[in-house]
C-alpha positions in Angstrom: 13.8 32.8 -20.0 17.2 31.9 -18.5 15.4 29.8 -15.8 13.6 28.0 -18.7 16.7 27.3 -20.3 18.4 25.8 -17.5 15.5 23.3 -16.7 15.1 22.5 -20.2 18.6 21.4 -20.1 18.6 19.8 -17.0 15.8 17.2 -18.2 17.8 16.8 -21.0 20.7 16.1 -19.5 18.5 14.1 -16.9 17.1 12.0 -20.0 21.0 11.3 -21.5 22.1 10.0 -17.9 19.1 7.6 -17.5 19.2 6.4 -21.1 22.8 6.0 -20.6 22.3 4.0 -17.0 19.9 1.6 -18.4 21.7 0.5 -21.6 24.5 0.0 -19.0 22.0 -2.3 -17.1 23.4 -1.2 -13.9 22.0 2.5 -12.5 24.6 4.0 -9.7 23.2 7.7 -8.4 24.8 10.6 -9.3 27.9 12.2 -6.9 25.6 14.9 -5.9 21.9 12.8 -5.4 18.4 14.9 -5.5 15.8 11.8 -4.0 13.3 13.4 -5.7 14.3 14.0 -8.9 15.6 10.0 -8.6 11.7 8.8 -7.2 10.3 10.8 -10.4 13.0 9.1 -13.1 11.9 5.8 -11.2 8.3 6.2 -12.3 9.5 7.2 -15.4 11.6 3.7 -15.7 8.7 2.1 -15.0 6.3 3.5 -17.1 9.2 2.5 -20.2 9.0 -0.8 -18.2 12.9 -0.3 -17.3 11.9 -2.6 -14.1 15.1 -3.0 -13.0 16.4 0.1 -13.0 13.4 1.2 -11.3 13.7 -1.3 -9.0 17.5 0.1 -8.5 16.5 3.7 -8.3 13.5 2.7 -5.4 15.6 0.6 -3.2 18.7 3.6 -3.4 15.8 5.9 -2.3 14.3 3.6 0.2 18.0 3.7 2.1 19.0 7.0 1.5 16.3 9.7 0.6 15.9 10.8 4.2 19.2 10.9 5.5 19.7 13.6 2.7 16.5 15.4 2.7 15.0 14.9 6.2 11.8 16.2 4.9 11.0 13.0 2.8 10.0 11.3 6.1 6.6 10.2 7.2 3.6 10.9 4.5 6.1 12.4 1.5 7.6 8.6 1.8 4.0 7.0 1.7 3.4 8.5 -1.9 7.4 6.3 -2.5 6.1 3.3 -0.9 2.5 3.2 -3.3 5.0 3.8 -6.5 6.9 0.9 -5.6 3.6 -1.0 -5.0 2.8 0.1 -8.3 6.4 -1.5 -10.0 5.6 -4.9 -8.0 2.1 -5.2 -9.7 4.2 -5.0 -12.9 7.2 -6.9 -11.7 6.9 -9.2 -8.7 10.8 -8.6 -7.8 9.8 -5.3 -6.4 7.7 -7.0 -4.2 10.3 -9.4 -3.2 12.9 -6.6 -2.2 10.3 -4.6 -0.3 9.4 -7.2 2.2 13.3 -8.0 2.3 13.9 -4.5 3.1 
């Protein structure tokens, strides 16, 4: 029940920082950075069409998910790289910064 508690709280307190980041316009990662829990919020942007932010979120994750969690290397960051195809179909500047990356 505890552990219940704390995750429900956690994704609330996830939901407050991201509604909070995007009325800001401006999305910096938290001090302490989970990549995964940032790549899910990023879909999440996106499917509220928050296509900056999501564009924020993939490019942070693009330059710094592995050197934090080495395992997010070869076919974990294949799944990464589809999502962000997915955000360029539905907003071409995704695109852009992938190919500039």
């Amino acid at each position: 029940m505890l552990r219940h508690l704390l995750n429900r709280r956690f994704v609330i307190g996830a939901w407050v920082f991201t509604v909070i980041s995007c009325a800001a316009g401006d999305w910096k990662p938290p001090k302490d950075p989970d990549p995964q829990r940032i790549y899910y919020s990023a879909d999440e942007d996106r499917e509220a069409k928050r296509y900056e932010i999501a564009l924020q979120k993939h490019t942070w994750y693009f330059e710094n998910a592995v050197s934090i969690e080495r395992s997010l290397s070869a076919v974990r960051r294949s799944f990464f790289l589809s999502s962000w195809i997915k955000l360029g179909k539905e907003y071409p500047p995704a695109i852009d910064k992938l190919k500039e990356l």
